[in-house]
mmCIF file of the N, C-alpha and C atoms, coordinates in Angstrom:
data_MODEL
# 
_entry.id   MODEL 
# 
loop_
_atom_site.group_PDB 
_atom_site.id 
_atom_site.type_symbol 
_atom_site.label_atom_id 
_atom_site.label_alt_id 
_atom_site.label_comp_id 
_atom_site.label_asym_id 
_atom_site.label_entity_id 
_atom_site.label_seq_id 
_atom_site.pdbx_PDB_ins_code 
_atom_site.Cartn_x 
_atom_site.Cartn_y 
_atom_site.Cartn_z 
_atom_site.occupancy 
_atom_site.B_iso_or_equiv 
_atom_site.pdbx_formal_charge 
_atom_site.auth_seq_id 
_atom_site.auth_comp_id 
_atom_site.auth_asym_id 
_atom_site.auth_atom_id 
_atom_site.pdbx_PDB_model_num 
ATOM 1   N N  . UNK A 1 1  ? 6.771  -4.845  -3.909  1.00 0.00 ? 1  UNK A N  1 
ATOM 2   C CA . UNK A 1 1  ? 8.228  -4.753  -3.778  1.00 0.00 ? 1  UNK A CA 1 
ATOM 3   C C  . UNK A 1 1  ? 8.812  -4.014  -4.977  1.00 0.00 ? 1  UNK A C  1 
ATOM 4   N N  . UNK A 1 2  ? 8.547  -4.547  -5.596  1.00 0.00 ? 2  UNK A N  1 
ATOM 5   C CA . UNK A 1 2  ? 8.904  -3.738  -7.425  1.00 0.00 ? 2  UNK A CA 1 
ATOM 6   C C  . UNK A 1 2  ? 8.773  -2.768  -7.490  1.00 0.00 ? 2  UNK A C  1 
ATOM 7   N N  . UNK A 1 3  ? 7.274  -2.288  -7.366  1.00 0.00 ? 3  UNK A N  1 
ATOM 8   C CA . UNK A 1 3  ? 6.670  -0.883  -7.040  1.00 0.00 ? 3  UNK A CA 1 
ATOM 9   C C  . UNK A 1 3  ? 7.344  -0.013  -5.998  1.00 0.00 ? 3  UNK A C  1 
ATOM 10  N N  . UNK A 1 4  ? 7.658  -0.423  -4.666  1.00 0.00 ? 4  UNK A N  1 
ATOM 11  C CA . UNK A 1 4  ? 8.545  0.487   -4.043  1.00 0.00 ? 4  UNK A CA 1 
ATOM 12  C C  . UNK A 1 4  ? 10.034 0.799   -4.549  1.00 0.00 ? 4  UNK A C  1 
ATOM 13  N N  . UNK A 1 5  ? 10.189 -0.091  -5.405  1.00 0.00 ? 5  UNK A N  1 
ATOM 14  C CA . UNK A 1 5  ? 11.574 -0.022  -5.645  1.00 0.00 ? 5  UNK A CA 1 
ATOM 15  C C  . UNK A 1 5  ? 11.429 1.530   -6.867  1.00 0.00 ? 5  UNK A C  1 
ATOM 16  N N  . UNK A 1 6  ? 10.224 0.988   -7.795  1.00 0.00 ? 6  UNK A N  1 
ATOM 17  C CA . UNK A 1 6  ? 10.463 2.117   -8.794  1.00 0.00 ? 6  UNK A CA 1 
ATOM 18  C C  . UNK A 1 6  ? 10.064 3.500   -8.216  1.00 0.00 ? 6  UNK A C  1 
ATOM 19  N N  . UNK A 1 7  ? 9.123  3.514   -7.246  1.00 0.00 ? 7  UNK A N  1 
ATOM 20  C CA . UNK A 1 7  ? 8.628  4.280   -6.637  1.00 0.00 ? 7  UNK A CA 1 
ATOM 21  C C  . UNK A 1 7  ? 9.937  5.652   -5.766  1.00 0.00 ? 7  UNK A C  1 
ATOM 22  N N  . UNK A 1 8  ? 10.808 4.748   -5.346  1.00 0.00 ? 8  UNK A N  1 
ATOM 23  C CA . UNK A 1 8  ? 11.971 5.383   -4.707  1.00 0.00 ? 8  UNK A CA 1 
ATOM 24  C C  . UNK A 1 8  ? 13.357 5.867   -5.638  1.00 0.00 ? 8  UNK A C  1 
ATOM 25  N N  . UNK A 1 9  ? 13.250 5.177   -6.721  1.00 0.00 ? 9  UNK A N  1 
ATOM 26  C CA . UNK A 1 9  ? 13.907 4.845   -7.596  1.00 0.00 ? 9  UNK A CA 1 
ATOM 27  C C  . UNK A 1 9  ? 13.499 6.530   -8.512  1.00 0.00 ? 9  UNK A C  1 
ATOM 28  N N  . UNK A 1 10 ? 12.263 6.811   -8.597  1.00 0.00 ? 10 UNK A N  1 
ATOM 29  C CA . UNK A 1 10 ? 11.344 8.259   -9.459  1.00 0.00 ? 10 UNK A CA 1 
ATOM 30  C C  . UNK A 1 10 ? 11.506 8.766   -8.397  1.00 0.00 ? 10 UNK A C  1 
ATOM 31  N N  . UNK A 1 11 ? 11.758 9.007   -6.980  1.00 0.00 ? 11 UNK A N  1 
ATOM 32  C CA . UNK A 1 11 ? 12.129 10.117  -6.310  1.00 0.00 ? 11 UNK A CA 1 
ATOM 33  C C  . UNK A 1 11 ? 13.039 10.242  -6.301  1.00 0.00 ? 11 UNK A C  1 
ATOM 34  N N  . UNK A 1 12 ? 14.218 9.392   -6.609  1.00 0.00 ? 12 UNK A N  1 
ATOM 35  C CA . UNK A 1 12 ? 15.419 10.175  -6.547  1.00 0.00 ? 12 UNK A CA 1 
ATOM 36  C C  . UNK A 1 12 ? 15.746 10.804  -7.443  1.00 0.00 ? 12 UNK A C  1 
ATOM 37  N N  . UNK A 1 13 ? 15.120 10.085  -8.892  1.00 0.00 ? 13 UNK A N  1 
ATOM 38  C CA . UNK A 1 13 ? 15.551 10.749  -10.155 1.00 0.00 ? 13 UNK A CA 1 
ATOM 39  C C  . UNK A 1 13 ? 14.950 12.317  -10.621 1.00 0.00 ? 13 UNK A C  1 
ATOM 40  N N  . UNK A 1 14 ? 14.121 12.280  -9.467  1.00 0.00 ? 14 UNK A N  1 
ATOM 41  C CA . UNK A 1 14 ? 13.212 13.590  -9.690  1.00 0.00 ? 14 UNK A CA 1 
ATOM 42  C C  . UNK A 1 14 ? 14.222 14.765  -8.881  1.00 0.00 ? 14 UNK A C  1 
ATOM 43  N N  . UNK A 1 15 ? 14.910 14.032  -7.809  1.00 0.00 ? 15 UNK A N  1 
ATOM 44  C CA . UNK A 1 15 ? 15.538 14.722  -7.026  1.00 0.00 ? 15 UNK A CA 1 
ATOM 45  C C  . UNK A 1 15 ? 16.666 15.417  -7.664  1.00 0.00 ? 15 UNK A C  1 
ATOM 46  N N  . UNK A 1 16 ? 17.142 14.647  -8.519  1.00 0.00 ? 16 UNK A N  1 
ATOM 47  C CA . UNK A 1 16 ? 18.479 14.721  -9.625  1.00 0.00 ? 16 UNK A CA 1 
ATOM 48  C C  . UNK A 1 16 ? 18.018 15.827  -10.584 1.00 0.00 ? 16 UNK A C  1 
ATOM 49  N N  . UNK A 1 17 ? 16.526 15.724  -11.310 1.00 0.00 ? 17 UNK A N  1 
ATOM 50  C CA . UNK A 1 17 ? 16.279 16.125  -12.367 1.00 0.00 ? 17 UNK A CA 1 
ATOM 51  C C  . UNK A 1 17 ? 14.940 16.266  -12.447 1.00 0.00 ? 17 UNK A C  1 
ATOM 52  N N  . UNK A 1 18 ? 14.584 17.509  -11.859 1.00 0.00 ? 18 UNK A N  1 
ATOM 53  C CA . UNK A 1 18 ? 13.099 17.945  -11.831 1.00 0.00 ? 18 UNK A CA 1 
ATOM 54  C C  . UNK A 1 18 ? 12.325 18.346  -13.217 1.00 0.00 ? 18 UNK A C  1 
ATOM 55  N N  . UNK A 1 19 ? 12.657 17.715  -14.242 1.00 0.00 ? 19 UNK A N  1 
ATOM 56  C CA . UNK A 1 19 ? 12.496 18.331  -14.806 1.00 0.00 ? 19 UNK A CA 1 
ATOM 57  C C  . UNK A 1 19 ? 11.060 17.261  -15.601 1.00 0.00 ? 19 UNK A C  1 
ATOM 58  N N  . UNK A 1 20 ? 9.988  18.128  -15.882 1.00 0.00 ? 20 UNK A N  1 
ATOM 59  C CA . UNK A 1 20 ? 8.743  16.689  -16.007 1.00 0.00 ? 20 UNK A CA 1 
ATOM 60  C C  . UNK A 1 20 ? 8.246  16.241  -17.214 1.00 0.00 ? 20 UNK A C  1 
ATOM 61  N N  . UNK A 1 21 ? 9.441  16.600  -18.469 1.00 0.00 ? 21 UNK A N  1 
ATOM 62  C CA . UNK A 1 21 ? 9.408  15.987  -19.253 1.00 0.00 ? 21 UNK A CA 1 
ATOM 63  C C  . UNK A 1 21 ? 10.394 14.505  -19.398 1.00 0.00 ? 21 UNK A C  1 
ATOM 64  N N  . UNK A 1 22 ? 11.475 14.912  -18.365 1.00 0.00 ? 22 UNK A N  1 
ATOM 65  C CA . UNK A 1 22 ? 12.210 13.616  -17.990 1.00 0.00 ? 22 UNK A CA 1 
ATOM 66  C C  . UNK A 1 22 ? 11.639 12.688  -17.485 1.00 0.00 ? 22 UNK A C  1 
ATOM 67  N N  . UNK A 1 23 ? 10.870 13.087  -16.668 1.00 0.00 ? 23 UNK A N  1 
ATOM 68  C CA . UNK A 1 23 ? 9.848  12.383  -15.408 1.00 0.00 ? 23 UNK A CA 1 
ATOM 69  C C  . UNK A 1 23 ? 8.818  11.118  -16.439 1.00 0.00 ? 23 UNK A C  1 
ATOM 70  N N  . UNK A 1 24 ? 8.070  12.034  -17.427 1.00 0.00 ? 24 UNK A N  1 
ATOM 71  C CA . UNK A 1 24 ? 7.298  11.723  -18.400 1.00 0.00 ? 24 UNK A CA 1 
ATOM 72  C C  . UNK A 1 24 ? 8.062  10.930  -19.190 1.00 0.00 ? 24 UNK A C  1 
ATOM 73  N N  . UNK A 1 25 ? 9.509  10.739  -19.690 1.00 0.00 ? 25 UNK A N  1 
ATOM 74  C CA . UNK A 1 25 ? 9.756  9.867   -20.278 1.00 0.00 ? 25 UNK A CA 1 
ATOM 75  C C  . UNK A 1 25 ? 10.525 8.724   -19.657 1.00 0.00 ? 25 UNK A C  1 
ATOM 76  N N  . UNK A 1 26 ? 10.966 9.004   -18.331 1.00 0.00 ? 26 UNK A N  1 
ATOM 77  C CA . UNK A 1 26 ? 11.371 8.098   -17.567 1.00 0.00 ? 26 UNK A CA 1 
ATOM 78  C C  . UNK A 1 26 ? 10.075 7.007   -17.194 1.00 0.00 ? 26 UNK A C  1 
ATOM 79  N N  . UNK A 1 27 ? 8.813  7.569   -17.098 1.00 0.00 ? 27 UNK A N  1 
ATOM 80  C CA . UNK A 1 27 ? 7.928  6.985   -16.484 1.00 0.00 ? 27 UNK A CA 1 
ATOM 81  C C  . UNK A 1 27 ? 7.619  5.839   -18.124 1.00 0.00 ? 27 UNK A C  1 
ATOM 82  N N  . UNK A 1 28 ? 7.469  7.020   -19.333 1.00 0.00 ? 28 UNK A N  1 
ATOM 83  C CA . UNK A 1 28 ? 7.282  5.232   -20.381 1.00 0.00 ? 28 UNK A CA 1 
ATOM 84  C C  . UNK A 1 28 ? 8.385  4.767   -20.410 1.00 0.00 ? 28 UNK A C  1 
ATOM 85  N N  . UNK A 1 29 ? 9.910  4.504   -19.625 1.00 0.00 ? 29 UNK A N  1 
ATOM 86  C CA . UNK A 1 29 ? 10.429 3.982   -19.956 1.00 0.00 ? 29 UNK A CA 1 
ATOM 87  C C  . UNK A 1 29 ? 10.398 2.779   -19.170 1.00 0.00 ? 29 UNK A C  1 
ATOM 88  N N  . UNK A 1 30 ? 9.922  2.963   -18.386 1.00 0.00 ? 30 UNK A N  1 
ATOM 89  C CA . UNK A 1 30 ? 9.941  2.037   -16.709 1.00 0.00 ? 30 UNK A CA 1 
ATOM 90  C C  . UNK A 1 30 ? 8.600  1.545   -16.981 1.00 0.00 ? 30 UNK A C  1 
ATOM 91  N N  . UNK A 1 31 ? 7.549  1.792   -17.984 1.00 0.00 ? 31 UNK A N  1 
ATOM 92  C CA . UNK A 1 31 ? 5.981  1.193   -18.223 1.00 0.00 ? 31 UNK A CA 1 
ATOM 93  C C  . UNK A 1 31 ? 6.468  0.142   -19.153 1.00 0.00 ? 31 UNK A C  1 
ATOM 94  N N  . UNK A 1 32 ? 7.124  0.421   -20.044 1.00 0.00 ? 32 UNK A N  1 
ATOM 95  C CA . UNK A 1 32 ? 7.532  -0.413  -21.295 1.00 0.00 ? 32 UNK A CA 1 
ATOM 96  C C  . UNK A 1 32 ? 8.350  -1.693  -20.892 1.00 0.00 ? 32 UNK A C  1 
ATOM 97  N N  . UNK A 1 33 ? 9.310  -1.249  -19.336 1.00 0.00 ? 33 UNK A N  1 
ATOM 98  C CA . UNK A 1 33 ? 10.349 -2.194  -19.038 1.00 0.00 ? 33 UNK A CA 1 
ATOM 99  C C  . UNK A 1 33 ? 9.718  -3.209  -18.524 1.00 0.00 ? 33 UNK A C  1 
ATOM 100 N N  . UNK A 1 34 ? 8.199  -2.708  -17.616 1.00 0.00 ? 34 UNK A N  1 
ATOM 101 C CA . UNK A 1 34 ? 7.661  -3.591  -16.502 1.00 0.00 ? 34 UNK A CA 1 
ATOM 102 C C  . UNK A 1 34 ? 6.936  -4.142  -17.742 1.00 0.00 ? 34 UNK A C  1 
ATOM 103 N N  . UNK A 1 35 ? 5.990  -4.072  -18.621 1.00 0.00 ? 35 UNK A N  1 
ATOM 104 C CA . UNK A 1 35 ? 5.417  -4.459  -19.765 1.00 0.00 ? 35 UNK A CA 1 
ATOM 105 C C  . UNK A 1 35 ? 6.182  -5.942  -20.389 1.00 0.00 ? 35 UNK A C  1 
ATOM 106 N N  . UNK A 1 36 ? 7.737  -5.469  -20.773 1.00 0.00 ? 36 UNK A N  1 
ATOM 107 C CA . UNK A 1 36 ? 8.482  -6.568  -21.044 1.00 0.00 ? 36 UNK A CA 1 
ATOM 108 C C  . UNK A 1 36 ? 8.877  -7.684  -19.694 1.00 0.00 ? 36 UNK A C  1 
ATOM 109 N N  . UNK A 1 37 ? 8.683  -7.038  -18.757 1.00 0.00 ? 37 UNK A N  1 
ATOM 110 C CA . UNK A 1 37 ? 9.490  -8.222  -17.932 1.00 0.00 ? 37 UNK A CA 1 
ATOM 111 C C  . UNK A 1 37 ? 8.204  -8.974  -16.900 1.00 0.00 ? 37 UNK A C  1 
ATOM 112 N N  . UNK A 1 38 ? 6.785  -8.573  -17.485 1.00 0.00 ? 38 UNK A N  1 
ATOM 113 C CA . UNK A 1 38 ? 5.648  -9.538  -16.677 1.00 0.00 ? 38 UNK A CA 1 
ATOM 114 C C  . UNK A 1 38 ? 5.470  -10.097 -18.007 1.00 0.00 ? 38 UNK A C  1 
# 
């Protein structure tokens, strides 16, 4: 459930902002968040 959420959540933001250094830091930001919240 989580996973689809972030999953849909990085396509839209990709959709917004292709850009794949955003992608790359969006992605440790969303590793670090799930990290803190399990």
């Amino acid at each position: 459930e989580a996973s689809a959420q972030l999953d849909s959540a990085r396509a839209c933001l990709r959709a917004v902002r292709p850009d794949p250094a955003a992608a790359r830091d969006l992605d440790a930001l969303v590793g670090s968040l799930l990290d803190r919240a399990w």
